[in-house]
C-alpha positions, 0 to 999 in steps of 0.5 A: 500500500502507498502513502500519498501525498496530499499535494503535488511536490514543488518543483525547479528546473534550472536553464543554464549557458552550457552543459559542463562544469564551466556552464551557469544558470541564467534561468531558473523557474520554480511552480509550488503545489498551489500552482504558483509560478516563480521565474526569473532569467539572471544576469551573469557574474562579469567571470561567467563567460562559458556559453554554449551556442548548442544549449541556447539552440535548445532553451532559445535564451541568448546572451543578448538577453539575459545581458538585457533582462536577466535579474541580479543573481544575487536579488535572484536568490533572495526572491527564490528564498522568499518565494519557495520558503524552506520548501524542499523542491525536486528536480528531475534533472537533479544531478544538474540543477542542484550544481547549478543552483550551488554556483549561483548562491556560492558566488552569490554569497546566500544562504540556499533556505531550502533544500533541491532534491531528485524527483525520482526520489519521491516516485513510485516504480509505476510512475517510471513505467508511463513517465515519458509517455505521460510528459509527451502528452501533457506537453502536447495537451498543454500547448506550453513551450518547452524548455524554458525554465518554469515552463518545464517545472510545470510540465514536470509538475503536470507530469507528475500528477498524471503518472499518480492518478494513473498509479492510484487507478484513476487514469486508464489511457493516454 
């Protein structure tokens, strides 16, 4: 028998300039159990200069403008503070986000008030059988633009849903 939560998992996913160890953040999205969406782009340090053509072909975010838009990295992490509240927030891309996340509150010098961990963590064997299926149809359903940082939190969050209604018997068919 499973204990299931009373509400969805918080969730965060990070986009970034790059795939390796010199990449960081420039977009960070989170959406709570209540629906509530936070999402910022950041402006980068003067010595984060790694940038991926490749990683912005996928995310669609270009220096230009998170030179122009991008928020304060350190008002970045004090609004995240703020807005998440020592919630723990889970990450399905975890081995990623939670490095990134590191870099930007060390260089930043803030305390991370709450804690990043891997959704997978949270998620029942079932869940992993229908779990690509499930997200391909909430983001196709949805209409919602991929790979954008809260956009994707969303789709997680959605995906996550599904995949415990089916868990719990209450959804047959994709």
């Amino acid at each position: 028998m499973y204990i299931i939560a009373a509400s969805l998992p918080a969730i965060i996913d990070v986009e970034a300039s790059g795939f390796g160890i010199h990449s960081f953040p420039i977009e960070i999205g989170v959406v709570l159990p209540n629906g509530s969406r936070f999402c910022r782009l950041i402006k980068p340090f003067d010595d984060w200069i790694h940038w991926d053509d490749s990683a912005e072909q996928i995310h669609g975010i270009s220096q230009g403008v998170i030179q122009q838009r991008g928020i304060n990295p350190i008002d970045v992490c004090h609004e995240l503070n703020d807005f998440v509240g020592g919630q723990t927030l889970y990450s399905d891309a975890w081995v990623v986000d939670n490095p990134w996340l590191l870099k930007l509150f060390g260089k930043s010098k803030v305390n991370m008030a709450f804690r990043i961990s891997s959704l997978e963590l949270i998620m029942k064997e079932s869940q992993f059988n229908t779990w690509d299926k499930d997200k391909a149809f909430i983001a196709r359903r949805s209409g919602l633009k991929r790979h954008r940082a809260s956009t994707d939190a969303c789709i997680i969050q959605l995906t996550y849903e599904r995949s415990m209604q089916r868990m719990n018997g209450n959804l047959h068919s994709l």
